[in-house]
N, C-alpha and C positions, 0 to 999 in steps of 0.2 A: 494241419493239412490244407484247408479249406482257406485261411492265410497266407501260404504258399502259392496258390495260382494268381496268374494275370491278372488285372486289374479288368481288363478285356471282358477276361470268362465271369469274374465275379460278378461284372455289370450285367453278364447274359443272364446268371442264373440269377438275378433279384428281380431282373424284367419277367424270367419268367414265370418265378414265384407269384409276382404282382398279379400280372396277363392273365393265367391260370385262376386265382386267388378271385378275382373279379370274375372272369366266366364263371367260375361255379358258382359264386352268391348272384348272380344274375341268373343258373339257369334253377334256381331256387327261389327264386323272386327275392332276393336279400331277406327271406323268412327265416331268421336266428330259430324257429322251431326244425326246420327240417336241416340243419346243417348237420353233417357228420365229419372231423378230422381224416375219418380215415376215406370218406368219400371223396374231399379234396384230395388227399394226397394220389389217390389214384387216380383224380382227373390230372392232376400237376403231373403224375409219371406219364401218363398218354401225351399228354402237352412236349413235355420235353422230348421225348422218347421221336414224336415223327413231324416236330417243329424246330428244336432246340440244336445247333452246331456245337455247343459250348460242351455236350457230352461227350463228341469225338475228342477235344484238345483233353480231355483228362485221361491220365493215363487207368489201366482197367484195376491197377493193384489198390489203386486210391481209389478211386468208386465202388469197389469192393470191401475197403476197408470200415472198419465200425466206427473208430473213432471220426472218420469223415461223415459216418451219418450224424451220428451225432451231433457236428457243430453243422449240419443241413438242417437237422431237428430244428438247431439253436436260429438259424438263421431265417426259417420257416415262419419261426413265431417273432423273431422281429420285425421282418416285412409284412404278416397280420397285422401287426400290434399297430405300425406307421399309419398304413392305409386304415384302418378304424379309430386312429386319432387324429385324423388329418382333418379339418374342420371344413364346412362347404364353405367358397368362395360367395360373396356378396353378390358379383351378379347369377351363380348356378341359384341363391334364394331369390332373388327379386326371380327370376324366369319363373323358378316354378311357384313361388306363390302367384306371378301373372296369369299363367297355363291353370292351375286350380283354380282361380276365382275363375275364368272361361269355362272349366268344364266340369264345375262341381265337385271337386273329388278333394279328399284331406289326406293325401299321402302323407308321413314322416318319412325323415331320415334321419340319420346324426354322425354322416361323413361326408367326405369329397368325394369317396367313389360311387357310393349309394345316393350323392345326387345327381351325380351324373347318369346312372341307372334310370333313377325318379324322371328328371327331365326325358330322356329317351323315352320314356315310356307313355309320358304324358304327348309329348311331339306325336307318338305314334296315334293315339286315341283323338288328337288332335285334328287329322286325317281323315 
C-alpha cells in the first residue's frame, strides 16, 4: 500500500517522520533515558495531523487499513535508524568542539542530527 502512493506523498511522510523524530529528541534534550516509542509516535500523529498535507491525498480506507500501518511501522524505524547513523559532518565537530573549548562544557553526541541539536544549544549559552 504504502508503495503505491506518490513519490510526492512518500517524500512528505519521511520529512515528517524526520521533523517530528528530531523535535521530540530535542524536547528531551536527546536524553536516550527519557525516550518513549510511544511518546514520539504521538507527537509524530500531532505533527502530521495539524501540519502534514500528505494525510489529505491518502484515501481514508488505506489509512485505516492495518497492513498500511504496519509498513508506517516499517518505515518509522527506517527513518530512526538513518538519522542515528548518519555521522556528524567535520565542520558541525570542529564548531562545536570550538564553542566547548569557549564555554567549558563536554557535551557528546554520535549523530548529524544531535549535533546539530548540541551546536544550537551551545550558540544559545553562547549568548
Amino acid at each position: 500500500m504504502y508503495k503505491q502512493l506518490s513519490s510526492g506523498v512518500k517524500i512528505s511522510i519521511t520529512r515528517s517522520i524526520s521533523t517530528s523524530f528530531e523535535s521530540y529528541l530535542a524536547s528531551i534534550d536527546w536524553n536516550g533515558d527519557h525516550f518513549s516509542m510511544e511518546d514520539f509516535i504521538a507527537s509524530w500523529q500531532t505533527y502530521f495531523r495539524e501540519n502534514a498535507a500528505w494525510v489529505d491525498k491518502i484515501p481514508a480506507d488505506i489509512l485505516m487499513n492495518s497492513e498500511f500501518h504496519e509498513e508506517m511501522a516499517k518505515k518509522i524505524d527506517e527513518v530512526i535508524a538513518k538519522i542515528l547513523n548518519e555521522e556528524p559532518t567535520a565542520k558541525q565537530i570542529e564548531k562545536i568542539e570550538t564553542l566547548q573549548k569557549e564555554l567549558g562544557t563536554n557535551y557528546s553526541y554520535d549523530c548529524k542530527a544531535e549535533a546539530a541539536y548540541i551546536e544550537q544549544l551551545l550558540k544559545e549559552k553562547q549568548k
